[in-house]
C-alpha positions in Angstrom: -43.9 55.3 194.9 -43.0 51.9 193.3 -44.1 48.5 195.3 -40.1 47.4 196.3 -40.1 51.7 198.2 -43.9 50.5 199.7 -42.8 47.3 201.0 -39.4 48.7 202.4 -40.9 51.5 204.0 -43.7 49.3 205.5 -41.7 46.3 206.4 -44.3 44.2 204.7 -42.7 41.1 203.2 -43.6 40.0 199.9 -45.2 37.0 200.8 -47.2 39.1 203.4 -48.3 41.6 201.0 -49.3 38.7 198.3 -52.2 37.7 201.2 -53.3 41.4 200.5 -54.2 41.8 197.3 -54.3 38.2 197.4 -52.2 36.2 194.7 -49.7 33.9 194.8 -46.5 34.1 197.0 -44.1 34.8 194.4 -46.1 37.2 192.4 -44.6 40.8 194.3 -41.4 39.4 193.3 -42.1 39.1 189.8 -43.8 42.4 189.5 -40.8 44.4 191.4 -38.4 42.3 188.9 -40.1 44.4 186.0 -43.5 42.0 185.2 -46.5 44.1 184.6 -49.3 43.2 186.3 -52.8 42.8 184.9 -54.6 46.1 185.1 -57.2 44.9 187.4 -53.9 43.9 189.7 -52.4 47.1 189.6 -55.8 48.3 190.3 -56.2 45.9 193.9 -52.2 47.1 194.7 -53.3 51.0 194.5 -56.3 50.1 196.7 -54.2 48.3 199.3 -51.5 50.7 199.3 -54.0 53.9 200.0 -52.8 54.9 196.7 -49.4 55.0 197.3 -48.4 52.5 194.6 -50.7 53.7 192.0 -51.8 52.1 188.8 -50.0 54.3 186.3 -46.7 52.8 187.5 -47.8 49.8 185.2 -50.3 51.7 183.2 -50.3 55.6 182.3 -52.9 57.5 181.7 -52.4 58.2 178.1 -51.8 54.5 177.5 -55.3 53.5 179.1 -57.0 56.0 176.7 -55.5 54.3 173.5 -56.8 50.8 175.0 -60.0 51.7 175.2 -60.2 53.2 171.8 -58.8 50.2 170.4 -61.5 48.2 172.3 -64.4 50.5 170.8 -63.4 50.4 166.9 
């Protein structure tokens, strides 16, 4: 589920759901707009959502694994 089909569903306004996971008031717009949050953002927006807007939206698991292989050599 992306965040704009969590928020509908919920009836959570941006600005409510930027106390959540807590950042600025304009940030859920910018991220349902198409900016990619930081990976430990995506991480606190799965964890608020139960899961239901996971991390791999912003950051597949293939992708991940090439990160950290970078990061090791």
């Amino acid at each position: 589920m992306t965040l704009v089909e969590y928020l509908a569903i919920t009836g959570i306004t941006k600005t409510e759901f930027s106390k959540l996971i807590p950042c600025s008031y304009s940030y859920p717009g910018m991220i349902i707009k198409g900016l990619r949050p930081s990976y430990d953002m995506a991480v606190r927006i799965e964890s608020v959502t139960s899961g239901l807007v996971p991390r791999t939206n912003w950051y597949p698991a293939g992708e991940l694994l090439e990160e950290k292989e970078v990061e090791l050599e």
